[in-house]
Structure formats: structure tokens, C-alpha cells
N, C-alpha and C positions, 0 to 999 in steps of 0.2 A: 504493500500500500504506500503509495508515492502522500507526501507531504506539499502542498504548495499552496503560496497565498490567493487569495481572493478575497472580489469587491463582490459585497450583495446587500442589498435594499432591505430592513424589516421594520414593521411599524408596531413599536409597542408603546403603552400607556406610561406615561411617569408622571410621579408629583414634584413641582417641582417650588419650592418658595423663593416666589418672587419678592424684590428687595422690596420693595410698597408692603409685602405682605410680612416679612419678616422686623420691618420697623413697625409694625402695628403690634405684631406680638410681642415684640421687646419693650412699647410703654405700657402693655397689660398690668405687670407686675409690679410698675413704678408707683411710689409713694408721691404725693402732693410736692416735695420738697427736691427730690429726684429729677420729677418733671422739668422744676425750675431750671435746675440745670441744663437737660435736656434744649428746654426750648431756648438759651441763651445761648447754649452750642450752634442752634440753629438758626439763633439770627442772626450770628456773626460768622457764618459763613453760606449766606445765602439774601445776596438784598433785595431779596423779592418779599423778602417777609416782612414786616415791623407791626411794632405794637400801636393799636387805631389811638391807644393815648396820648401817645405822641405829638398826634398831628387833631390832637381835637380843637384846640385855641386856633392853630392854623386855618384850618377849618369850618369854625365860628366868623373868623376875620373873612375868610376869601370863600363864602356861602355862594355868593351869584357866580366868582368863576368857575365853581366847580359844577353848577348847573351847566353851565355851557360846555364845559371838558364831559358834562355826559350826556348833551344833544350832540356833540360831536361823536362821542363813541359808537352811538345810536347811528348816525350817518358812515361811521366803517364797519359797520357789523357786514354788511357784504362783502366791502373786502377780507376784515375776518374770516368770514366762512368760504371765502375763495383759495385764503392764504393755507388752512387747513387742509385744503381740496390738493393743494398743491403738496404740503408735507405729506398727504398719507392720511389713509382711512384711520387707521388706528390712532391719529391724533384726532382726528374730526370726532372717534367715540369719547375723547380722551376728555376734549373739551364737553362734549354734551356730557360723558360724565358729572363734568364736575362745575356744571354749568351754577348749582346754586352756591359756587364758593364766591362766581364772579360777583354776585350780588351784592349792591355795598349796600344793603341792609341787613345782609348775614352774621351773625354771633354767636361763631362756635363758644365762648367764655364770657363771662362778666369780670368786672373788675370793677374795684372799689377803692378809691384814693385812700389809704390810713397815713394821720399821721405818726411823724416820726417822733419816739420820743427824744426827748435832752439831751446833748451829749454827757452831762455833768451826771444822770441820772443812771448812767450805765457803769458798774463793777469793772474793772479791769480783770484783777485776779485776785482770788483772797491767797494767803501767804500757804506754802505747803509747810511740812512738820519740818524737812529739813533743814528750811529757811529759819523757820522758826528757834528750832535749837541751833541752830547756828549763832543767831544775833543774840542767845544766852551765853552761850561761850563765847562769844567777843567781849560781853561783858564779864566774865569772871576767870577766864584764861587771859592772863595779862604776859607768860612766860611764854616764848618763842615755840619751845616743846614741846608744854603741855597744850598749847592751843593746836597742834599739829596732829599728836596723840589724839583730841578731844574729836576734833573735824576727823579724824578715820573713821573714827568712832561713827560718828552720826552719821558718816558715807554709806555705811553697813549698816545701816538700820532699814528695816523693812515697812511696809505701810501701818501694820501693828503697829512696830515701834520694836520689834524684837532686835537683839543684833545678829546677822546671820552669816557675820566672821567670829571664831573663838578670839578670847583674848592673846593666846598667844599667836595665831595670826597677823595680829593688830602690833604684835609685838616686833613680828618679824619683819612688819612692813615699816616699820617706824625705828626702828633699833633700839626702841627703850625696853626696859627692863621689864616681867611679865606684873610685877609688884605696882610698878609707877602705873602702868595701863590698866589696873584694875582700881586704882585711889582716883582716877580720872575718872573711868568708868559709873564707881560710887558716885562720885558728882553729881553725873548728867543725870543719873535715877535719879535725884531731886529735883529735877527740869520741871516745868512745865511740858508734858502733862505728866503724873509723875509717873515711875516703872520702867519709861522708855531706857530703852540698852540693855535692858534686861532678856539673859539667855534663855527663859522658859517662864511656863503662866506660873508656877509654884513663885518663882524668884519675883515676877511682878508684882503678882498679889499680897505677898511680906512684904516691899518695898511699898507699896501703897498702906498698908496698919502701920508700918512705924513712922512715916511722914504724917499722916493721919490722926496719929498717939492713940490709935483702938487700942485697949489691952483687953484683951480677948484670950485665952493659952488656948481655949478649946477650938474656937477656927483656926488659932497656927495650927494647932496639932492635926486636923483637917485638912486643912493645903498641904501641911507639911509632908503628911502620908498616905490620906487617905483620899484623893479626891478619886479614885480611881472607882472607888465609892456611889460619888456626887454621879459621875458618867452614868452611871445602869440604875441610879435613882435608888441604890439599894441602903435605905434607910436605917434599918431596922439589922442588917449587918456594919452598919456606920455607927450602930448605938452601942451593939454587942461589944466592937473592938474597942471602942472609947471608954466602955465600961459605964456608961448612964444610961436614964431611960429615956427613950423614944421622944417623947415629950418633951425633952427639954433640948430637943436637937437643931428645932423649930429658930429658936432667938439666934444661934450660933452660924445658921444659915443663911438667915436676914443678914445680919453684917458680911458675910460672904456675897452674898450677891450685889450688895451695894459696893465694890469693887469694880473696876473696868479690866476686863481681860484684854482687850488691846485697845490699852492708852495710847496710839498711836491716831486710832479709825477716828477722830473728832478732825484730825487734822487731812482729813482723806479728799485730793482729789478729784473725785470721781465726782461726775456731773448726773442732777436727775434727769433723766429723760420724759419728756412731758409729752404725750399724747396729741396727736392732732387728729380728730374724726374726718375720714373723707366724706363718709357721710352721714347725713344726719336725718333723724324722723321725728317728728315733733305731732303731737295728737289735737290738731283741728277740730271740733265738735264730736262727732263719733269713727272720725276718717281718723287717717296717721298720712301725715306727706311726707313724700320723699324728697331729699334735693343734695345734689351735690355739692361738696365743699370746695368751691373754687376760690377761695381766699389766697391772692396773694398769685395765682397764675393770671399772666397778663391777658391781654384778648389782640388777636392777631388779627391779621390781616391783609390781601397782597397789595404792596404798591400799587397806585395808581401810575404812578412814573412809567416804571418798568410794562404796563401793562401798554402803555399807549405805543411805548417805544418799540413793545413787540410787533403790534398792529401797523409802524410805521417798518418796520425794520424795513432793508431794501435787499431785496434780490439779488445786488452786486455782491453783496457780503454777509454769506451763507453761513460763513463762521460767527458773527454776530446771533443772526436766527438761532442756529445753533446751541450757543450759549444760553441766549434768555428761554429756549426752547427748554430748555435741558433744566435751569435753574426754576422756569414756572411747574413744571412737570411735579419738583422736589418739593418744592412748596404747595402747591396741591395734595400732594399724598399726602404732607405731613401732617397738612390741615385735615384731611379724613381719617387719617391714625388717630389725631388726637378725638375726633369727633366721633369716632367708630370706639374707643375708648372708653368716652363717657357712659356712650351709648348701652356697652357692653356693662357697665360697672352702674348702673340705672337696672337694668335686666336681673339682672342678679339679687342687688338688692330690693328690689321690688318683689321677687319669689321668695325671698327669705323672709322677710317681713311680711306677706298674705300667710305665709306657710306658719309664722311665730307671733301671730298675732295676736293670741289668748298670753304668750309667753313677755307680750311689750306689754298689754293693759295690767296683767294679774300678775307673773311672777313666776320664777323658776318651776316651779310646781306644773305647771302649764306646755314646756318646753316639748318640744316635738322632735323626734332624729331625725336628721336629714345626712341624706353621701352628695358625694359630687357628680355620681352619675346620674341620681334623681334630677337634683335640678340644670344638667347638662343637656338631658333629655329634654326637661321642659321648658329651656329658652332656646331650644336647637343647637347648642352650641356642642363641640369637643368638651369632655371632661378635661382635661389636660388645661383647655383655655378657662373654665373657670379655677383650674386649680392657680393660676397664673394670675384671677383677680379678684382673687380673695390673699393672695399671700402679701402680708404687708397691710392689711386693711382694717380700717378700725371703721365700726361704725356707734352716735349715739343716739340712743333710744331713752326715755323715759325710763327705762329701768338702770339704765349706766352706761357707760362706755365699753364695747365688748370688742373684740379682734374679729371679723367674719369669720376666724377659722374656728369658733368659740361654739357655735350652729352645726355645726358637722361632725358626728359622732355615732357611734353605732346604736343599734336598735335592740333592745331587751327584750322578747316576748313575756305577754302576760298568759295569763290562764285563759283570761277571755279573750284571747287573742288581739289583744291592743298591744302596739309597738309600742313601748318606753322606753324614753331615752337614757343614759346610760349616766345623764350628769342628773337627772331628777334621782337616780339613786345613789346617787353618791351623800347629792344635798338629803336624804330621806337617812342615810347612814350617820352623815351629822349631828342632823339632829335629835338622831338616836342618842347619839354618846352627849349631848351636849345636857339633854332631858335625865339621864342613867341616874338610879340611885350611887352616891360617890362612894358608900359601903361595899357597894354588888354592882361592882361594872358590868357592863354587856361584853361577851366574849363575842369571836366572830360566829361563832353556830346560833349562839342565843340571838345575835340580829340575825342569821340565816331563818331561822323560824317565825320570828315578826314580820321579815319580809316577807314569807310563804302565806303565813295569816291574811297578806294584804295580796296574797296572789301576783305574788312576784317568785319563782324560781330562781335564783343565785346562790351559787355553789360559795361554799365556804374559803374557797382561795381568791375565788372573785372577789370578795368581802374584803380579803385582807389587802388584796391588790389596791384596790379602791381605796384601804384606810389608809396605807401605807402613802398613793397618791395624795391624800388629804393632809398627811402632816400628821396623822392621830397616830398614839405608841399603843399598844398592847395593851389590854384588860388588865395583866397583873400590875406591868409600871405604874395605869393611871391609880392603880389603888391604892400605890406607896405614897406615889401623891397627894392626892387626898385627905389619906392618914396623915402625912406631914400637914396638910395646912388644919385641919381641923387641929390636930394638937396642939 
């Protein structure tokens, strides 16, 4: 059998993503703030775009010529649709496409002037810990060494405040002695806040009672040995080794907890992250409206300039066409992306809210399971594509601010064959424990059986699964507890 090349024709199907299609998908998943970026990448590399705010005082000033630039436009719209005829059908769909972008009464976005606050009113930076102890030991490190010593020292401290070089590290880096780095050391434990440099929570938490002047021997004797104790909450062998009763373990524990285990975390920073709803539902007489959050995205819209300039473009200079061909093309899609966006992120939230509606008036208890194929099916869309706009999404509802992925959870069968959501019984396992006599906690079987009482089937690992997600310990820990705080 001879080997040889050949040409031959076949026709098969392929998908393929086109770039218009794959920038649509890429702002699905973007956050309000993301956007912003997004769309200032896009106006500064494309001047077909800008924002209609811009030119609104423009605008207001030069009202009558801009009537006349659109009885003019109105008079090249045949050349327009000559000039089209001449590039190619596919620009003639291109343009009917997107015939309602040309509208200048079109708004894909709103936009709302805010002002800006003061510059005076705005924090710079507050001071980190290192700063902080620093500017103490400039003031009581007066000797060349020991301020050298002092600053390693606080180089090597951790967000705690822990140090997390040993002292003879600190010794070897510095060439003093391991004696002088440890008298330094003592020091800065007396810093503001105090503990910091300290090599473990035992050493912190004695440095903060004797700065303190607690005299306590039974909490030294506690941190000292036993917190290993305090960990598994095991109270009642905390009592036995200390050799007192139970009861009297209570006071000894309060001044333990009034201690900071890491004196450092006040000085921490780490920024809060504040929430911004894309979207928002708010309840209108017996309706809930939807609307989305477009604060702070500008509102677009293509040059007038470039538009006239295309219509005038000349035929000598094809690379001109060309260009503004190619750059209105881009600005078009992008304005569909964005618009095809909302569009898609309205859909969704509109099904999620008819579908959670007893769950937005009344309250957790109400809540319905929903997947992403359910309602992938029901707005026509790929699952994949609402998985892409819901991630990253916050929406607020009269019962709180929730993440859309917050709605999507699996389904529990009942006895009677009604689907429950899987967070309604988590919340119902709450405030199980929350209700419990604090004598006789509820173990995880004893809520297995309450829940079956209510004709709920879940298995007793379930339960635990669930509690463990909630942050709740074991029926015996919460007892120890308990007993501690009652005594």
C-alpha cells in the first residue's frame, strides 16, 4: 500500500467563538468595579467611543447645530446605504444589526453625577505595628546597638506580633550577645500593645498579667501548663489537675480571656471589604422591582464625529474606511456585550426572585433549591453562562444582602414529596441547638429524629456535616460549656 498526499474537499460542522462572542462572555463574570476598568481600557483605545457626559454642556450650548448635523445625516443615509452596498453584505447586516445603537436616543446605562468628597476628609494610611514599634524604640533605644538589636527584633515580628526569628538568630544576625538580645527583647514586651516579641501564646499571655499586675497563680498555672486543656474545652479534667472544684474555675477563666492572644491583630492591615449589590429588589406595594446597579458605570456612546466622517470617508483612501470600519464594528459589539450583559444579568435575577419570593417577603424558612440547570433551562440560556453571572454577584433584597450563589443548593426530599432546601435545614438544625436544654444537648441522632418527626429524612452524618459547616462543636463540648458558664 503506497503512501501519498492528497487535496480533498469535506464539509463539517464547527463551533466556533467569534471574538464579539467571546468579549461578551468575558464581561458575564465581571463585577461592577471590573467593568470600570474594562470600559476605560476601551475608551482609550478606541475613539469611536466616549462617554455622552462629556459632551452634555457641549450639547446644551450647540442644540440647533446638532439638529442640523442630523437633517444632514438624514440626507446621507443613501449614501450610507450605498457605501454598505459597496463594502459587502455582511456589513449592510452589520449595520441593520445594530441599527438601534445609531440612535442618539439610545441608553444602554444611566449615570448619575456624585459628588466628590474633600480631599482633607480622606485617611491616607493608619500606621502598621511595625511603624508603630518602631517610633517606641527610637524613643527608648538611645544606644547605636541596642537600637539595631531592637529594629531586628520588630523586622521579625509577625502580624500577631509573634517573633518568628529565635533569639539566637537575632543574635547571629546582629553579633551581640544571646543575653543583650533577650534584655532588649524584655523591652519591647512592654511596647505598646503589650506581648508583642513574644515567642508563643503561653509567653504573651504572662507578659500581658505582669504588665497588667493581675495576681492570679491559678490562671498562671493554667497558661502555664495546662491550656492544652482550655483547647478541647475539657473543664472538669482542668479542675481535677489543679486540684479544685469545677466551680471555681469559672473566675480564673474570665481573667484568661480578657487577655489578647495576638497583641499584634489591633495593628492589622488588612482592609474591610465592603459589599456593592449589582442588584437590587426593593418591594413596591405587593410587586418587588428589579433594577440594576449601574452606579458609577459611565453611559456610552459612538461619536458623532467619527460617524459623519465615516459617511464622508472617500473612496481614494480605502485604508481610512478601513480603519473607522474596523474601529465602529468594535464599538458596536462592545456596546451589545455590554447590553447583552445586563440583559442576561436582569434574566436571571428576575427567575431567582419569582422563584424566592415567599423567601424575600417571609424569611429563610420559605427558601426554595434551585441548580443552575433549572434556571439555565428557563431563561434559555447554557448552564455554564449563568454559572459565569452569578459568580461574583451580590444581590439586595429586603431580607439582606446575599451573593447569587447563596440561591443554588441542593434539594432534600420530604416524605411528602416536597423538595427542601438544604440551607432551610441547616437554619432548622440551628435553631435546634440554639433552643436545647444546656443540661441535655441534642446529639446528632436526637436532631436526626426531630427532623424525621417533621418528615425530613437526614442521615446522621448529614447532620454532622451540616453542624460542623455551621461552626456548632459536639453535644458533649457544648455541655462542658454550659457547665462552665452556669457555675
Amino acid at each position: 500500500m503506497s503512501i501519498k498526499q492528497r487535496l480533498d474537499q469535506r464539509q463539517v460542522q464547527k463551533l466556533i467563538l467569534a471574538p464579539a462572542l467571546q468579549q461578551a462572555i468575558k464581561l458575564l463574570p465581571l463585577t461592577n468595579l471590573e467593568l470600570i476598568e474594562i470600559i476605560d481600557s476601551e475608551l482609550s483605545q478606541n475613539p469611536v467611543l466616549e462617554i455622552e457626559e462629556e459632551l452634555t454642556e457641549k450639547e446644551e450650548v450647540a442644540d440647533e447645530k446638532e439638529k442640523k448635523e442630523q437633517e444632514w445625516l438624514e440626507e446621507k443615509k443613501e449614501e450610507r446605504e450605498e457605501f454598505y452596498q459597496e463594502v459587502g453584505s455582511e456589513d449592510k447586516d452589520f449595520e441593520y444589526y445594530f441599527q438601534e445603537y445609531f440612535d442618539e436616543g439610545f441608553r444602554p446605562f444611566s449615570f448619575e453625577q456624585k459628588e466628590t468628597p474633600p480631599l482633607e476628609n480622606i485617611l491616607s494610611k493608619s500606621p502598621s505595628l511595625w511603624d508603630h514599634l518602631n517610633w517606641q524604640a527610637n524613643l527608648t533605644f538611645f544606644d547605636e546597638e541596642e537600637r539595631k538589636i531592637a529594629l531586628n527584633i520588630i523586622g521579625n515580628l509577625n502580624e500577631d506580633g509573634y517573633l518568628v526569628a529565635s533569639p539566637e538568630e537575632i543574635s547571629r544576625l546582629t553579633g551581640a550577645s544571646l543575653a543583650e538580645v533577650n534584655k532588649i527583647r524584655e523591652k519591647i514586651k512592654r511596647f505598646d500593645p503589650v506581648g508583642v516579641a513574644s515567642l508563643d501564646l503561653k509567653e504573651a499571655l504572662l507578659t500581658q498579667m505582669d504588665s497588667l499586675g493581675i495576681d492570679d497563680e491559678i490562671a498562671r498555672k493554667i497558661i502555664s501548663n495546662n491550656l492544652h486543656h482550655l483547647e478541647k474545652s475539657d473543664f472538669p479534667g482542668l479542675a481535677r489537675e489543679l486540684g479544685i472544684p469545677l466551680s471555681d474555675i469559672k473566675h480564673h477563666l474570665e481573667v484568661i480571656k480578657a487577655l489578647d492572644p495576638a497583641p499584634g491583630r489591633k495593628y492589622s492591615q488588612e482592609k474591610t471589604s465592603y459589599v456593592v449589590p449589582d442588584i437590587l429588589v426593593s418591594k413596591e406595594g405587593n410587586e418587588l422591582k428589579i433594577s440594576l446597579n449601574d452606579e458609577g458605570l459611565p453611559r456610552l456612546k459612538i461619536n458623532s464625529y467619527y460617524r459623519r466622517l465615516l459617511n464622508q470617508a472617500s473612496k481614494d483612501n480605502p485604508e481610512a474606511v478601513r480603519y473607522l470600519r474596523e474601529k465602529m464594528k468594535k464599538a458596536l459589539w462592545f456596546l451589545k456585550s455590554l447590553d447583552q450583559r445586563n440583559r442576561t444579568i436582569y434574566k436571571v435575577a428576575q427567575y431567582i426572585v419569582e422563584k424566592q419570593k415567599e423567601f424575600i417577603e417571609k424569611g429563610i424558612e420559605f427558601l426554595k433549591p434551585l441548580t443552575l440547570m433549572e434556571l439555565a433551562q428557563e431563561i434559555g440560556v447554557h448552564e455554564s453562562t449563568v454559572g459565569r453571572v452569578v459568580a461574583n454577584k451580590y444581590i439586595m433584597t429586603p431580607q439582606g444582602v446575599f451573593p447569587l450563589k447563596y440561591f443554588f443548593h441542593k434539594s432534600i426530599p420530604s416524605d411528602f414529596g416536597e423538595e427542601v432546601s438544604s440551607l432551610r435545614i441547616k437554619e432548622k438544625i440551628k435553631k435546634l441547638i440554639e433552643n436545647e436544654d444546656r443540661k441535655l444537648p441534642l446529639s446528632d441522632i436526637e436532631i436526626e429524629k426531630i427532623l424525621a418527626k417533621e418528615n425530613l429524612r437526614i442521615a446522621r452524618r448529614t447532620i454532622a456535616k451540616y453542624r460542623n459547616q455551621l461552626k456548632i462543636l459536639p453535644s458533649h463540648i457544648r455541655k462542658k460549656k454550659y457547665m462552665m458558664e452556669e457555675g
